[in-house]
C-alpha positions in Angstrom: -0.4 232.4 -38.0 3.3 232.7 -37.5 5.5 230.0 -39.5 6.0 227.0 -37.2 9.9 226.4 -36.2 11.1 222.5 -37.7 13.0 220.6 -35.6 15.9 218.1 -36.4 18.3 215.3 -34.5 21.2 214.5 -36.9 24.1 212.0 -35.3 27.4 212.2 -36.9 29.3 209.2 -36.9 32.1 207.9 -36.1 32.0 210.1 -33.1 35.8 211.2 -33.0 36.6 214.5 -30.8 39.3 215.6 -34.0 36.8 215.9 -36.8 33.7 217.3 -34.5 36.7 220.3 -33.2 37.3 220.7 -37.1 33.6 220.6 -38.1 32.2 223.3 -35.5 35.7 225.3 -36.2 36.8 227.9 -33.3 34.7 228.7 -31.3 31.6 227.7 -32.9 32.6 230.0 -35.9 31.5 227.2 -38.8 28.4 226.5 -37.0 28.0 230.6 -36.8 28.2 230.9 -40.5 25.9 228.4 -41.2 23.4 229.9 -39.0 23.5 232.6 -40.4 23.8 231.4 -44.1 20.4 229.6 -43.5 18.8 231.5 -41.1 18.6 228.9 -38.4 19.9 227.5 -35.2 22.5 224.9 -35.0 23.1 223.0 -31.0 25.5 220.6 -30.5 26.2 218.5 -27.8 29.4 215.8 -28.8 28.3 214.3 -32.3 24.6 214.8 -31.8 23.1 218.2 -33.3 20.1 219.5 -33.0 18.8 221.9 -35.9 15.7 224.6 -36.1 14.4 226.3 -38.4 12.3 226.5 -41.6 11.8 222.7 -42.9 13.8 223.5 -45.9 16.6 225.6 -44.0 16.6 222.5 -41.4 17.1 219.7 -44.1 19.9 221.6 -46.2 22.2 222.5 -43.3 21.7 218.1 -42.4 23.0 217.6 -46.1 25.9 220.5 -45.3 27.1 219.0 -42.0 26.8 215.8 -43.2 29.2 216.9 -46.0 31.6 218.8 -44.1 31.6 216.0 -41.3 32.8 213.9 -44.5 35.1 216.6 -45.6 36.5 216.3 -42.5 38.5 212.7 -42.7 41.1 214.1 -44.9 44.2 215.5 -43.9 43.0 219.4 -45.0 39.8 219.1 -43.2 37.3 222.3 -43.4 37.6 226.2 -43.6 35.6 229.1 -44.5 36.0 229.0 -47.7 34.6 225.2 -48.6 31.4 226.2 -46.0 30.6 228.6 -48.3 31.1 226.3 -51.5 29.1 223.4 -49.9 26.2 226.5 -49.0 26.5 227.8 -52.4 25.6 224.4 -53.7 23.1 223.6 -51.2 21.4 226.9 -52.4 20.6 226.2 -55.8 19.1 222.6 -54.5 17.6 224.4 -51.8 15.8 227.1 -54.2 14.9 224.2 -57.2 12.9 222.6 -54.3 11.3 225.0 -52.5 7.8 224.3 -51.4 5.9 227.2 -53.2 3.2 228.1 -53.0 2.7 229.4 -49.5 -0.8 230.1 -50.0 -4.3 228.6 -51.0 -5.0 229.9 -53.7 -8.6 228.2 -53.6 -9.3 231.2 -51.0 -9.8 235.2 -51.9 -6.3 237.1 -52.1 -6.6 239.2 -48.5 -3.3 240.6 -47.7 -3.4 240.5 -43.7 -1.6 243.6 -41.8 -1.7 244.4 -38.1 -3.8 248.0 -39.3 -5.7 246.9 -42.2 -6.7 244.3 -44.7 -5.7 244.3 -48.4 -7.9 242.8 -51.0 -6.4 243.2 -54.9 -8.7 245.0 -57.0 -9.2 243.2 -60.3 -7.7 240.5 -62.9 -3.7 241.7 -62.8 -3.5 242.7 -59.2 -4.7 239.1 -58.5 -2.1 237.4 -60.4 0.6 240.0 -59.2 -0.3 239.0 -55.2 -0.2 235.3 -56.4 2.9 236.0 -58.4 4.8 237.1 -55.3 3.4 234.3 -52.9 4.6 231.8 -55.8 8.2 232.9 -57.0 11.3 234.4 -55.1 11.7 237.5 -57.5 8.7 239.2 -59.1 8.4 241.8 -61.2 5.2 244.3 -60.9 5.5 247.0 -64.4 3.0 249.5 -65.6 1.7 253.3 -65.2 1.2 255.1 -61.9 -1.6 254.5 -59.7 -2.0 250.6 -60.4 -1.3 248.9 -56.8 2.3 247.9 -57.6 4.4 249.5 -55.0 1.0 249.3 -52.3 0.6 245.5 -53.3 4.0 244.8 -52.9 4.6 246.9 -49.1 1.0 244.8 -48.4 2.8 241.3 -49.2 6.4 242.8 -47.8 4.0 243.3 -43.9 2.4 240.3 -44.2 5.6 238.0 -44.7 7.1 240.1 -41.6 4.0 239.7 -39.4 3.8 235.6 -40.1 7.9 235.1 -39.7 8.6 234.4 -43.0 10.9 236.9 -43.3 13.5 238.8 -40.4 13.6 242.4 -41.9 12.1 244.4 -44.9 14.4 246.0 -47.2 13.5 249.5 -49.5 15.2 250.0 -51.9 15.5 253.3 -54.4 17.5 254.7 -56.8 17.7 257.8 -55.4 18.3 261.2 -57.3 17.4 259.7 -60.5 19.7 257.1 -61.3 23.2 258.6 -60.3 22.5 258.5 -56.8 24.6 261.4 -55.9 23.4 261.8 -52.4 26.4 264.0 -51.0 24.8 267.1 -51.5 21.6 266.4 -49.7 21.5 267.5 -46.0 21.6 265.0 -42.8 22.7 261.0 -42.3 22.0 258.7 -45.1 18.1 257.8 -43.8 17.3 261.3 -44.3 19.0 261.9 -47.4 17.0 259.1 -49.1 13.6 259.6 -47.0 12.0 262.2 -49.9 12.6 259.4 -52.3 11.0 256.5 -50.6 8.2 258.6 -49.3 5.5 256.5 -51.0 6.6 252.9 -49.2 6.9 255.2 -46.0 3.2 256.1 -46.7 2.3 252.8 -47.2 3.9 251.4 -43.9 2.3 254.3 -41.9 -1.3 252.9 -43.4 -0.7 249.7 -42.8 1.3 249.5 -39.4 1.1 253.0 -37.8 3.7 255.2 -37.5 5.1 254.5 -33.5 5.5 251.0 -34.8 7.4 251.7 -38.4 9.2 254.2 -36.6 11.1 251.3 -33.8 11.1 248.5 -36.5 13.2 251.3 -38.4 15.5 251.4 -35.1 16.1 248.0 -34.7 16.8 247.3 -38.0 14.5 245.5 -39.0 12.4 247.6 -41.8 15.8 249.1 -43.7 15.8 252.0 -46.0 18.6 252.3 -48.4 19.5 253.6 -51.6 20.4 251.4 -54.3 24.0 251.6 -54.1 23.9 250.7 -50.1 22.9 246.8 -51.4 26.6 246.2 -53.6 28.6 243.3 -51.5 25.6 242.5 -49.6 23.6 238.8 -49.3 20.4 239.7 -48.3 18.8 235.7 -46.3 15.4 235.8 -44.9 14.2 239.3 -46.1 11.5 240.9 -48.3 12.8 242.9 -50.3 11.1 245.9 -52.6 13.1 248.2 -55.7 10.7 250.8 -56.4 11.4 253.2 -59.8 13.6 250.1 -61.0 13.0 252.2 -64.3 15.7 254.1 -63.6 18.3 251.6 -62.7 21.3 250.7 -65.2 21.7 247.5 -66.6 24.7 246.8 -64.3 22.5 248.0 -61.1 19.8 245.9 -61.8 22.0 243.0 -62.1 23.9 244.0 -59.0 20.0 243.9 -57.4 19.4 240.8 -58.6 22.4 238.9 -57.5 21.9 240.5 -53.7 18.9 237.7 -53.1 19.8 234.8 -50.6 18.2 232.1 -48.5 14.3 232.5 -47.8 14.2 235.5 -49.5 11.9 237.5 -51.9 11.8 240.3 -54.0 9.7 242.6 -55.6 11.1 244.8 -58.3 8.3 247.9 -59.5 8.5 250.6 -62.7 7.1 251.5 -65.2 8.9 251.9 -68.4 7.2 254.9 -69.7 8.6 257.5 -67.0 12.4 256.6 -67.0 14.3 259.5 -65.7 18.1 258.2 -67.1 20.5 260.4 -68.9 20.2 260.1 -72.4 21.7 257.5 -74.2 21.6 255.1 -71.0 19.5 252.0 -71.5 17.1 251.1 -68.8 17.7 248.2 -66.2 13.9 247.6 -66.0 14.0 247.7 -69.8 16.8 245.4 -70.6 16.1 242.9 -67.6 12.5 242.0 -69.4 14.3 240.4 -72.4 17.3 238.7 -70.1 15.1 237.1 -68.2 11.6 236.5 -70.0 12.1 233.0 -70.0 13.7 232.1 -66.9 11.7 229.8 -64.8 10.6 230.6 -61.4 10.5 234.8 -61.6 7.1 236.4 -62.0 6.3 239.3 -64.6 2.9 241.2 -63.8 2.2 243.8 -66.8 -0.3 246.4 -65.5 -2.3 248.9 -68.3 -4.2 252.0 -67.6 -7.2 249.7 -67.0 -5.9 248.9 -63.3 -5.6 252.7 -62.6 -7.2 252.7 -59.0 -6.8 256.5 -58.0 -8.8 258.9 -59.6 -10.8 258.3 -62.9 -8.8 260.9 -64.4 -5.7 259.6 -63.9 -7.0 256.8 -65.8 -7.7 259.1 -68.7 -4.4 261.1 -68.7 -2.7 257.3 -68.3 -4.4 256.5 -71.9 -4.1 259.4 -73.4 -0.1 259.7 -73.0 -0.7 255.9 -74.5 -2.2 256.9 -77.4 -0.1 260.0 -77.8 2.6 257.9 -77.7 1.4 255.5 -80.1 0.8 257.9 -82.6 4.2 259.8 -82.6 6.7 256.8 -81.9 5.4 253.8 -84.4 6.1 255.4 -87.7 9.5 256.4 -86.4 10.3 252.8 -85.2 10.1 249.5 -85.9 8.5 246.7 -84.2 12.0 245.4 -82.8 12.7 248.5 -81.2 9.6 249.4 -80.0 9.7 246.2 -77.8 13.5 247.3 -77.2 12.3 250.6 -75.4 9.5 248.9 -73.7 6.2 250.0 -75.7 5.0 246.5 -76.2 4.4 244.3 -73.2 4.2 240.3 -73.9 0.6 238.9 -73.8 
């Protein structure tokens, strides 16, 4: 069922035809920006507004107007710039209180898509799919083969599908992790197409490929190499990094710092395959110990025991594990080991 619009009658008083002309800006610009800021619709009629929206989005952009209208009794009045500080503000309120979780969690995990139905297969792909319903930036990490990047393009559908999100992001590093894409024939879709070809696979299954393909045109499925998301704000979207393993520190934090209003995002790797020059530390890698105790983001840790393709890709998974084991303990120590990603927390 599609996400039911909230509407809101807020009345601005005094009613004075100076402040309201300052408040709205020209034509309509202020309200513009925090339509688009919050991801709603903002009518006016006089002093009398009428908001709609997500019941969050609705009752932050009251406290904003409310604010500006304020803001506007002094001799400066309003601009741009103080929008944006009063929507800055109102974010981090906005994202404390967020009514999470969106799901009932008494019923079986079934991700619903227009082609198929997705059920998660055993104890971590549970909590992964709960994980992403419950925080705003999620983390899925472990070997090939385990659900993460299928799980995540499931979840990614399923927000679209229900209008709790406007578009679907993909994101890559693409050409390992300089993404030097200039070489590579054709417009920048193309050049990164070979690279996402797994989440492409994924939206084929789940939404056929006549569909994917005019969401693509429109805009509203987006494929992009990693470097594509610096400068951006990215409100309403669900959005997926796949191979974060071989993202930079600086990258990853970039990534990060891109989320905005009513939006999620799914970050998948797996630490044992990282395809960085040597000598560069891994943003996947690093971004485990900056944020490991930061509430509201969700790490899923997946082992060879989730392996769901072939049993032996199972077997190879565990045997590199135990080859690894054996050559890399004696040569480091138990600091560094959890430095490079060999020891996962509990």
């Amino acid at each position: 069922m599609a996400t039911q619009n909230y509407t809101q009658r807020l009345v601005l008083e005094p009613d004075n035809t100076h402040r309201l002309a300052n408040l709205c800006g020209r034509l309509n610009e202020h309200l513009q920006q925090i339509e688009k800021s919050l991801g709603l619709k903002v009518q006016n009629r006089g002093n009398e507004f009428k908001l709609t929206g997500t019941k969050q989005a609705v009752e932050v952009a009251g406290q904003v107007l409310t604010k500006l209208y304020e803001a506007t009794a002094n001799a400066d009045g309003i601009n741009p710039d103080s929008i944006h500080l009063l929507l800055k503000e109102a974010e981090q309120t906005y994202s404390a209180s967020r009514e999470k979780p969106r799901y009932d969690f008494d019923k079986p995990l079934i991700l619903k898509t227009p082609n198929t139905s997705v059920k998660p297969r055993g104890e971590h792909q549970q909590d992964y799919v709960e994980s992403i319903y419950r925080f705003d930036i999620n983390f899925g990490i472990g070997p090939a083969g385990t659900g993460k990047t299928y799980l995540a393009v499931a979840a990614a559908v399923e927000a679209l599908v229900q209008d709790r999100v406007q578009r679907i992001l993909l994101v890559r590093p693409a050409v390992e992790a300089g993404e030097k894409l200039g070489f590579l024939p054709g417009d920048l879709s193309q050049k990164v197409d070979p690279y996402l070809r797994p989440l492409y696979d994924a939206l084929y299954e789940m939404m056929g490929v006549e569909r994917v393909g005019r969401l693509i045109e429109k805009g509203i499925i987006e494929i992009a190499p990693l470097a594509y998301m610096r400068g951006r704000t990215l409100n309403k979207s669900f959005i997926i990094l796949d191979e974060s393993q071989n993202t930079t520190t600086s990258q990853m934090k970039m990534f990060l710092t891109r989320l905005g209003f009513g939006s999620t995002a799914v970050i998948t790797g797996d630490v044992t395959q990282i395809d960085l020059p040597k000598g560069t530390r891994s943003g996947l890698v690093h971004v485990t110990q900056v944020l490991k105790d930061v509430e509201g983001i969700g790490f899923t840790w997946f082992d060879s025991k989730d392996v769901v393709r072939h049993n032996l890709v199972q077997r190879i998974v565990e045997a590199y594990d135990k080859y690894d084991q054996k050559t890399i303990t004696p040569l480091c120590t138990q600091d560094s080991l959890q430095e490079h990603g060999h020891e996962r927390d509990a």
